[in-house]
Kinemage of the C-alpha trace (Angstrom):
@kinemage 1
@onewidth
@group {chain A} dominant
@subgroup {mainchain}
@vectorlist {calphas} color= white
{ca unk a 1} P 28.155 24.439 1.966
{ca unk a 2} L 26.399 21.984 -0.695
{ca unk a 3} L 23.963 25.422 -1.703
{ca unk a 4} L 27.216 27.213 -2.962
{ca unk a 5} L 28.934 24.755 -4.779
{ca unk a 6} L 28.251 24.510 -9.004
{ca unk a 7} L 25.482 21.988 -9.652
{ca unk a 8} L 27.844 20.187 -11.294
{ca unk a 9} L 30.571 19.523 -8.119
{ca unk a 10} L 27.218 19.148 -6.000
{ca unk a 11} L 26.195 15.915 -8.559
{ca unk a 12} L 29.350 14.309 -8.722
{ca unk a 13} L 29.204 14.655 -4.660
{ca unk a 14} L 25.934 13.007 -4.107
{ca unk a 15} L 27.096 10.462 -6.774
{ca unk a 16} L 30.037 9.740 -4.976
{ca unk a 17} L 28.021 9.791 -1.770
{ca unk a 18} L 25.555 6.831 -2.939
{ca unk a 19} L 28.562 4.989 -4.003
{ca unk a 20} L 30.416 4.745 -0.187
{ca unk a 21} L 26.886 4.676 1.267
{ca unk a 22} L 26.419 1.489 -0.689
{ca unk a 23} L 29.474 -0.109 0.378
{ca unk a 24} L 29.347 0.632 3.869
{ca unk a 25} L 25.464 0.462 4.511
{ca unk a 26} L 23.644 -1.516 1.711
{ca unk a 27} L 20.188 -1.454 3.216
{ca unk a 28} L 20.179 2.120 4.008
{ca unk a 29} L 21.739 3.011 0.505
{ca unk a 30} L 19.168 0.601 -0.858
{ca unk a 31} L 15.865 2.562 0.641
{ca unk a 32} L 17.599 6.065 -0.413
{ca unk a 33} L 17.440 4.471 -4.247
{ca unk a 34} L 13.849 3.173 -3.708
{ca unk a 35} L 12.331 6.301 -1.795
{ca unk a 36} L 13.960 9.226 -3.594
{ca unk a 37} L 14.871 7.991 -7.019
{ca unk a 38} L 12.201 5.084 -7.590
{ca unk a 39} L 9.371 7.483 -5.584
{ca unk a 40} L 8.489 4.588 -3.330
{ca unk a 41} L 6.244 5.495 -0.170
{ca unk a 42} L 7.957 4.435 2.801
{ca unk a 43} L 5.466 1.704 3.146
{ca unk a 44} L 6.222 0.349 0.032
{ca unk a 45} L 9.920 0.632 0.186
{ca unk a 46} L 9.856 -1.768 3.116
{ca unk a 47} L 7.523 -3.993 1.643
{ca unk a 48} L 10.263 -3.927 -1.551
{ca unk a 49} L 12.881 -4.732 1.124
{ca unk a 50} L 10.957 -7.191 3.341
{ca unk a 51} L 11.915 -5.210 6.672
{ca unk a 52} L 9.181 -3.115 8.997
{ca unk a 53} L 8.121 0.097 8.267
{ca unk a 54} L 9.594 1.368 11.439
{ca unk a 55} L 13.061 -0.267 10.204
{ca unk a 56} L 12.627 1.597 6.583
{ca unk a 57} L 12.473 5.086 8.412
{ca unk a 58} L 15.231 4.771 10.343
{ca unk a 59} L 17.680 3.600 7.754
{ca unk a 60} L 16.122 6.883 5.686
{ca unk a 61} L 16.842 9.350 8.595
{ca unk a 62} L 20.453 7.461 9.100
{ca unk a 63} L 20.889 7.802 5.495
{ca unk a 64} L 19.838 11.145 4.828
{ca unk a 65} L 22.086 12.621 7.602
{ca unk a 66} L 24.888 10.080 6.465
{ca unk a 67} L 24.617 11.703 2.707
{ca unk a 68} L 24.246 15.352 3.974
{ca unk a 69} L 27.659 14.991 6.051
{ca unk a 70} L 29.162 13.128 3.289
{ca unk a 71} L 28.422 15.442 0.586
{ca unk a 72} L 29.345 18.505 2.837
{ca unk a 73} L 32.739 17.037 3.482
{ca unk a 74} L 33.240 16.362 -0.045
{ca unk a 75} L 32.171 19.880 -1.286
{ca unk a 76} L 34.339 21.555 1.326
{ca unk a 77} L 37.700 19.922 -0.225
């Protein structure tokens, strides 16, 4: 699980995460970097993006789960 691996492993996982989120889904890899490392609202990540509101949460919930699976996997090798 991502709580019991060294902070360390649990970075380079969520780095590595970002990276294949951004290749395979651009958008949704685009509002992670706005919402959680730029502090955007959700409001004003999709006016960053030019997409709906509704749109911008859904790409965050895809991501979000995407990442969380992702990471997991990674951590559990």
């Amino acid at each position: 699980q991502v709580e019991s691996a060294a902070p360390n492993e649990q970075l380079l996982a969520v780095d590595a995460a970002l990276d294949q989120l951004a290749l395979e889904e651009p958008r949704a890899a685009e509002v992670v970097q706005l919402k959680y490392f730029a502090g955007f609202t959700m409001r004003e990540t999709a006016e960053a993006l030019g997409i709906a509101e509704r749109t911008a949460h859904r790409l965050w919930s895809f991501a979000r789960a995407w990442l969380r699976r992702e990471i997991e996997r990674d951590l559990a090798e």
